[in-house]
Structure formats: structure tokens, C-alpha cells
C-alpha positions in Angstrom: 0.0 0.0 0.0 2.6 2.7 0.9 4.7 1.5 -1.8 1.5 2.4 -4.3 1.4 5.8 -2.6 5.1 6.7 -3.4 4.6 5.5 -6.6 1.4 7.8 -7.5 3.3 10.6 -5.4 6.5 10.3 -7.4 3.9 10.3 -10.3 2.1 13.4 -9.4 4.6 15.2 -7.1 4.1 19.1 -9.0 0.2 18.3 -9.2 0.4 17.3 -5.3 2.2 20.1 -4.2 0.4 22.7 -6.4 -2.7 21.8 -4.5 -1.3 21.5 -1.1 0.4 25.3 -1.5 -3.0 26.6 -3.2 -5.2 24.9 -0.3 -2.9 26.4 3.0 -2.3 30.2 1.1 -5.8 30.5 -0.6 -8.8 28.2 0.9 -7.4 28.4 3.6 -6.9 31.9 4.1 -10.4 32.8 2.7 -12.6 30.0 4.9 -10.8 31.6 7.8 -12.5 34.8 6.9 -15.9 32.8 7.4 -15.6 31.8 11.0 -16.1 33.6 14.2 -13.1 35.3 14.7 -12.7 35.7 10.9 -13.9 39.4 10.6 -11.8 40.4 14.1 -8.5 39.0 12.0 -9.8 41.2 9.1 -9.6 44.5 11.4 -6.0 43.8 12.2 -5.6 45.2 8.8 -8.6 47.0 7.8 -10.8 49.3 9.9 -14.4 47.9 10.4 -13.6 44.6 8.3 -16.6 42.3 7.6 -16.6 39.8 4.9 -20.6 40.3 4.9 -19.7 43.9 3.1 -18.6 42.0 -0.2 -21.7 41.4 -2.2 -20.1 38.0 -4.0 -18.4 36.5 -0.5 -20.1 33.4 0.4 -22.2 33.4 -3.5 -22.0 30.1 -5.5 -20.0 32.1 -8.2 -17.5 32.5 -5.1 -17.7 28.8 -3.7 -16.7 27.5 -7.2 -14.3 30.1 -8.2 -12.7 28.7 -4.5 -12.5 25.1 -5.7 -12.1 25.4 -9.4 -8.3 24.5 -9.1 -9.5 21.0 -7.5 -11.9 20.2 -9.7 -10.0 21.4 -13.4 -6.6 20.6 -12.3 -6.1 17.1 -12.3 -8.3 16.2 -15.3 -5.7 18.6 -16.8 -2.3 16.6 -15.7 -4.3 13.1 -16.4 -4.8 14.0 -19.9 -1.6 15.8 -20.6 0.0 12.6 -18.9 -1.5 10.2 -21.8 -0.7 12.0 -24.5 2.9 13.3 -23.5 3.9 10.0 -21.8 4.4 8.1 -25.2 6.9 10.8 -26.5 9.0 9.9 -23.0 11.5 8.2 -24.8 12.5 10.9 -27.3 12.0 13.5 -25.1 15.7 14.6 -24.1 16.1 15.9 -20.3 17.4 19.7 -20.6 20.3 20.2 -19.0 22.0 23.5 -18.1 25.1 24.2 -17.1 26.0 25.7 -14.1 27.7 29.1 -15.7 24.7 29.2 -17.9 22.3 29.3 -15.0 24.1 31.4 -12.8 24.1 34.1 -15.9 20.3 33.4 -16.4 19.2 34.3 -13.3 21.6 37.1 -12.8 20.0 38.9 -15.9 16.6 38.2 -14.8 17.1 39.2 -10.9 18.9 42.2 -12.8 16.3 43.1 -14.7 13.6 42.6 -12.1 15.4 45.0 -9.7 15.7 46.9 -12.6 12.3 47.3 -13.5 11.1 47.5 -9.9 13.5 50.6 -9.4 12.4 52.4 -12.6 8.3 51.9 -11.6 9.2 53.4 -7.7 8.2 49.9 -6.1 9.9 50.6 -2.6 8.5 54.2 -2.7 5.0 52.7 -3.3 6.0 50.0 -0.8 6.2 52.8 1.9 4.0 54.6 1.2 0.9 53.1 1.7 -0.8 54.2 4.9 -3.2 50.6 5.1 -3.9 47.9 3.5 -6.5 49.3 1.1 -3.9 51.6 0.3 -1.5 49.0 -0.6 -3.9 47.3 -3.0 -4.1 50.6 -5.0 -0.4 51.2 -5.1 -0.2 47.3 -6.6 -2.1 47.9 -9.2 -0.2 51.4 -10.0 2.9 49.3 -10.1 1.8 46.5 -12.2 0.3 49.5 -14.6 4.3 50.9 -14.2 6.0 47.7 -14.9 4.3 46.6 -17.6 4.1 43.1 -19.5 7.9 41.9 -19.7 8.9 42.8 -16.1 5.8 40.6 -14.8 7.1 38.0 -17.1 10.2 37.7 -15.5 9.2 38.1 -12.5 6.1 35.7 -12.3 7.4 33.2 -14.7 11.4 32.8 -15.9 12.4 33.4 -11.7 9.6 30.7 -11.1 11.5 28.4 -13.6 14.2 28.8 -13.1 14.2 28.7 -9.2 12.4 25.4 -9.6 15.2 23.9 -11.9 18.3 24.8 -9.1 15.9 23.4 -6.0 15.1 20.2 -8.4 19.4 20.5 -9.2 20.0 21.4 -5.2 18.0 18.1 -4.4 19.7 15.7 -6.8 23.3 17.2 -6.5 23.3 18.3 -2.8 26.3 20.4 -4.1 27.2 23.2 -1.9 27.2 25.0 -4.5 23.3 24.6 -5.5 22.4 24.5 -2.2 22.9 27.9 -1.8 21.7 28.9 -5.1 18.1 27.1 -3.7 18.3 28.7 -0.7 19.5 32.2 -2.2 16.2 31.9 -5.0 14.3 31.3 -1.5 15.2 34.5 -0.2 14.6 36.5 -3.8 11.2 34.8 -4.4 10.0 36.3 -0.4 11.0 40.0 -1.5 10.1 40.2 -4.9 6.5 38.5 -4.0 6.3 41.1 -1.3 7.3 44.0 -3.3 5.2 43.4 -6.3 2.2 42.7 -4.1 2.6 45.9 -1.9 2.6 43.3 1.0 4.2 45.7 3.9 1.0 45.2 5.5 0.4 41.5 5.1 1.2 39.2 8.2 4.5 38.0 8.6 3.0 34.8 9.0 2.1 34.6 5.2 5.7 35.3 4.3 6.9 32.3 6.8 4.1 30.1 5.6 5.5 30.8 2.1 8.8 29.7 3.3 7.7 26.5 4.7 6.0 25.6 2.2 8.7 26.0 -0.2 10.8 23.7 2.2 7.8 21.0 2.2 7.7 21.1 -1.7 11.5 20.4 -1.6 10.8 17.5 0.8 8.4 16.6 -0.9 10.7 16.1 -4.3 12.7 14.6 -2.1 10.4 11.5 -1.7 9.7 11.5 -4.9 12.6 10.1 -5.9 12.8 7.4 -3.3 
């Protein structure tokens, strides 16, 4: 039986932890809203918080937006699996080498910094009085940055911090190690900057960490 569930988790280890990650940051964090205390943890941020002041909170729209991920998602991987899985064997792993990262990711974290500079992201940062405020000054940065800079930020950084923790895992080279743990550490600030999150609790930022550590882990079985 456990032997089943390593295989299907070595199987479906990025659906797995896509769900997990999705399930702790988002359901949870808007079923929390729902409960007793939920609109008390709401005025920690915003004055006079009540999730009974947003006309589509609790709607059907709302419930199924909430789980669409559960419900689209898998049929998704299954299908993809089946057709892709045939073309396995002339499908060559990608390999890059180490110089060829490290260059990669230095242009992209260059040109994220860049672009973040250039569209006043720590000014906008600080100067948001609230959280309200900070949800207008994100979308005045996004406006700012533009297409390319989101690009980079949201997907090629993605990538290619996923391919030196998968690297990091396999290796274990100091070397990689580091990298990981350095992408980590960039992925924290430059979620937090481009989502004017001075105001968000700290726990959100830790919970990002950890869950990053648990999809590492998680890899980490995988390949048992």
C-alpha cells in the first residue's frame, strides 16, 4: 500500500504540491474569513472589516471560483499525462550548465530589480498608509512595470528557481544548495514588493517559506 502511494506521489509530485500550496495560502486563508473570529482578524488590517460587506463572499460564483483549481486541475495533468507520456522516450532531459544558470538568473534578478526601481516599487511600498492603500499602489505598479517585467518576475524566476531546488536536491552540491536557498530569499522579496505586501502578516511570508521547504521535501520523496 505505501509502496502504491510513493509511486502515485513520485507520479504526481508538482500536481500534489500545487494543491497543497494553493489549499494552505488561498482556501485556507479565505474559509478563515468565514468563521467567528474571521472578521476580528480582518480588522487587524482594515478598519471595520466584515466579509458580509462583499456582495459575491459566500455566493455560489464565489464557492466554485474557490475550488475550481480541484476540480480542473487534475483532469488537466491526467490527460496531458496520456498524451505526452508516449513521446517519453524521445523526449531529451534539458540540462543547463552551471555558468549558464548562474548568468540566467543574474540577468533576470537584474532586470527585475531593474524594473522595480524604474516603476518606484519601494517608494509605493512605503507609502501606503493601510492595507486598502497598498492594494491601489499594486495595481499602480503593475500598470508601471508593464508586460515583460511581470514576465520575468512571475514566470522565468519561477522556472528557473524550480530547476536549481530540483538540481539542489539531486546534487546536494554546496554550490546549488545555496543557489536554492538564495532563490528562497529572492522569491519572499520580490513577492512582497510586487504585491505591496508591507502590510500582510508576517505569518504569510513564513508560511511561504515553509511551504517551499515542504515542496523540496516533498521532491525529495519522490525520488525514493
Amino acid at each position: 500500500m505505501y509502496q502504491k502511494a510513493f509511486v502515485l506521489l513520485r507520479t504526481y509530485a508538482a500536481l500534489a504540491t500545487f494543491l497543497a500550496s494553493y489549499f494552505a495560502l488561498t482556501v485556507v486563508g479565505n474559509l478563515i474569513y468565514f468563521t467567528p473570529f474571521g472578521d476580528g482578524i480582518g480588522r487587524v488590517q482594515i478598519a471595520d472589516f466584515s466579509i458580509s460587506n462583499f456582495q459575491t463572499a459566500g455566493s455560489f460564483g464565489y464557492w466554485i471560483l474557490l475550488f475550481l483549481p480541484f476540480v480542473v486541475a487534475p483532469p488537466i495533468v491526467f490527460a496531458v499525462k496520456r498524451i505526452l507520456a508516449p513521446m517519453a522516450p524521445w523526449i531529451k532531459t534539458i540540462k543547463i550548465s552551471t555558468p549558464a544558470y548562474l548568468v540566467a538568473l543574474a540577468i533576470c534578478y537584474a532586470y527585475a530589480s531593474v524594473s522595480l526601481w524604474r516603476a518606484n516599487a519601494t517608494g509605493l511600498f512605503l507609502r501606503g498608509n493601510d492595507a486598502v492603500d497598498s492594494v491601489y499602489d499594486r495595481f499602480e505598479l503593475l500598470s508601471s512595470l508593464g508586460f515583460w517585467p511581470q514576465v520575468t518576475i512571475k514566470s522565468l524566476l519561477v522556472a528557473l528557481s524550480c530547476y536549481g531546488l530540483v538540481v539542489a536536491i539531486e546534487t546536494r552540491k554546496p554550490l546549488w544548495l545555496l543557489v536554492a536557498a538564495a532563490n528562497v530569499v529572492g522569491a519572499v522579496a520580490l513577492s512582497r514588493e510586487l504585491r505591496m505586501k508591507r502590510f500582510a502578516p508576517a505569518a504569510k511570508v513564513v508560511a511561504f517559506v515553509l511551504l517551499t521547504m515542504a515542496a523540496a521535501l516533498l521532491l525529495q520523496i519522490a525520488q525514493l
